[in-house]
Steps between C-alpha positions, in 0.01 A plus 500: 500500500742764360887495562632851530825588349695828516588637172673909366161640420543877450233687613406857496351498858299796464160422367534100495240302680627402822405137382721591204789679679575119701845376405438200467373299203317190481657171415253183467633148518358334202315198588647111452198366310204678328163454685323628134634642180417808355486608145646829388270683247539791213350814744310562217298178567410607897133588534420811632529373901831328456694817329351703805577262707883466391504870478397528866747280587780702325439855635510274882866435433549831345383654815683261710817649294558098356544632158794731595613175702533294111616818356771555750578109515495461076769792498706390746568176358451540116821456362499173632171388358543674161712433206571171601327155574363559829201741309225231470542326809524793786204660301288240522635522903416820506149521358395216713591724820268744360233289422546339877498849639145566248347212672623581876216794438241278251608187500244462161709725291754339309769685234371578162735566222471786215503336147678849339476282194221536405511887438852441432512741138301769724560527854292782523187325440508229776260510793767422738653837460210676516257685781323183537778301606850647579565831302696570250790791421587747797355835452749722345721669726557268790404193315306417795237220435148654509269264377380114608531348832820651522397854485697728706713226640795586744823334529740525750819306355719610368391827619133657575338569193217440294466149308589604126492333160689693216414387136791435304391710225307739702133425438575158351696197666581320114404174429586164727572156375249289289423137695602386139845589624530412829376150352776517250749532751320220698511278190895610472641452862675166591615631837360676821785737475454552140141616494521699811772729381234528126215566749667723700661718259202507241127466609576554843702853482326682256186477742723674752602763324166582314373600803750680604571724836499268796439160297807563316688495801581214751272644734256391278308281740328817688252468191284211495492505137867366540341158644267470231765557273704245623195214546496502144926459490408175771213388293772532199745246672259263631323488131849455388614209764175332388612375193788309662409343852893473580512904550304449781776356710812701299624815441868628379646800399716679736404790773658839581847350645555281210408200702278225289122534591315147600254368694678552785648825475381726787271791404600866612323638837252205504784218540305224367607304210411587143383145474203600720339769254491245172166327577265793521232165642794448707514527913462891614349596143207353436406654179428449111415719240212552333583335085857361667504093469558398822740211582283135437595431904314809612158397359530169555537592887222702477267264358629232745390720799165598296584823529506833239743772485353798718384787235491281220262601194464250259629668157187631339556387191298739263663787649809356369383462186378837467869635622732703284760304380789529765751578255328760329378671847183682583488639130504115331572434157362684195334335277410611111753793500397763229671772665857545603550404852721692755724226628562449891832671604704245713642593809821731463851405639556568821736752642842386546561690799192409695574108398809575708363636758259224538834203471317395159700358217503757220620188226177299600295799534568612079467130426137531648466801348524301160325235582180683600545722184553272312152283650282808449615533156377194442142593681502794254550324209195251621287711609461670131458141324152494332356114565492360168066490410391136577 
């Protein structure tokens, strides 16, 4: 059963669904235990059924006008839950209401994330933003998204419009972050608050702004690529609070008022504690990712009650073999180079002005900037070594 709660949704009335035009937006309680535990998956891994499924499921709470509901609510708020050490947490909060909302219409459908990774050196060429999934660059014009499941999308906050994307270069959105450097900053960060702001202002912004038009605003959430986005951000914090079991019962850091961030500190609009969000096993969650080590309590639970994660595939391990190596990308390495080799092009600062607007930390942001420069100089410079004959 749904809780409804009233929240400033601006709607265009005319031509909004009357389902869509309601006022109100739903709120679910999250549960106190988790009757089975679900495991988020790359959406490139979804058979056929499952991506039509979750795609179904989408364009319901698009018609329903629940997208402009997390649009709306995401603006609202976002200075509180940006720039500052509240980030993590309330996302986490805040994808789990969508994925409870997903599974109010299938309860079978559970979050995937979008590994931009892996096409990270050339957006362009992943499936995700293409026809088959959920389009790529507006058309040119009104930047209005006219491709994928998303096709011809309306939105109705902040104003009645079309759903648009806006490359930041025009035709091309630039290149994201390597997983080689989102792992160097994992390898790097002693503290919650430390590796959020790295996260935040590096891997996690330049995604934002590569796409451009609404995702580079904080309306963002009225495109469901902005949940996918941010799966992978979760699945980047709960790889990183694997490797030390204590970060899954603290946090620090300080939030928007300048008041320190723990376990119990109260999360904006949802007024539970931040302590809540930090076992994603945990009470009201009940999910793991995909490659993620879980925590050694969860499994051992589950093979207590003789029971398997729902939607768990075994790894198939030849696949994996066969994989491009993550830190190279779809392209992999090069091997036996007789011919110069154009080198990938890192990700370009981003603009001071739009960091602003967004309450990021320009300092952090230009130290990410070298970092991840600095890391795909060093792919580069591998990826032209000849292996010495054997």
């Amino acid at each position: 059963m749904l809780g409804y709660i009233c929240i400033a949704v601006v709607m265009a009335a005319a031509a909004v669904s009357s389902a869509a035009a309601k006022s109100v937006f739903p709120m679910p309680q999250l549960t106190s235990g988790c009757s089975t535990t679900s495991v988020r998956r790359d959406i490139t891994t979804l058979a056929p059924a499952e991506l039509q499924r979750f795609i179904h499921v989408v364009h319901e709470m698009h018609r329903r006008g629940w997208m402009d509901g997390f649009g709306s609510m995401h603006d609202h708020i976002s200075h509180q839950v940006h720039g500052n050490d509240q980030f993590f947490a309330w996302h986490r909060r805040f994808l789990r209401h969508f994925e409870v909302l997903m599974q109010e219409i299938d309860p079978d459908v559970v979050l995937p994330y979008w590994n931009w990774a892996t096409y990270w050196q050339n957006p362009l060429a992943d499936p995700v933003l293409g026809a088959s999934y959920f389009g790529g660059n507006g058309r040119a014009g009104d930047s209005c998204v006219v491709d994928g499941a998303m096709a011809r999308w309306g939105r109705n906050y902040p104003t009645r419009s079309c759903l648009t994307r806006k490359y930041r270069y025009g035709t091309s959105t630039g290149s994201f972050w390597p997983m080689r450097a989102v792992r160097d900053v994992m390898n790097t960060s002693k503290s919650h608050a430390q590796f959020r702001s790295r996260i935040e202002n590096g891997a996690h912004g330049i995604v934002h702004l590569g796409l451009g038009g609404d995702f580079e605003t904080m309306w963002a959430p009225v495109d469901v690529l902005f949940f996918l986005h941010h799966a992978t951000i979760d699945k980047i914090w709960a790889e990183w609070q694997s490797r030390d079991q204590q970060r899954f019962h603290e946090v620090d850091g300080f939030d928007s008022a300048r008041q320190p961030v723990t376990a119990k500190s109260i999360m904006p609009f949802y007024g539970e504690e931040v302590g809540t969000t930090l076992l994603t096993s945990g009470p009201g969650y009940c999910y793991v990712y995909d490659d993620v080590p879980s925590p050694p309590a969860f499994f051992k639970t589950m093979r207590r009650r003789g029971v398997q994660p729902a939607f768990y595939a075994p790894p198939d391990q030849a696949a994996a073999a066969a994989a491009p190596d993550s830190d190279y990308g779809a392209f992999g390495r090069l091997a036996n180079v007789s011919a110069p080799v154009a080198d990938f092009a890192p990700p370009q600062p981003m603009d001071p002005s739009w960091l602003r607007s967004m309450n990021y930390d320009l300092k952090e942001a230009a130290r990410m900037q070298h970092l991840v420069s600095s890391v795909v100089a060093q792919i580069n410079a591998e990826r032209k070594e000849t292996p010495k004959s054997t």
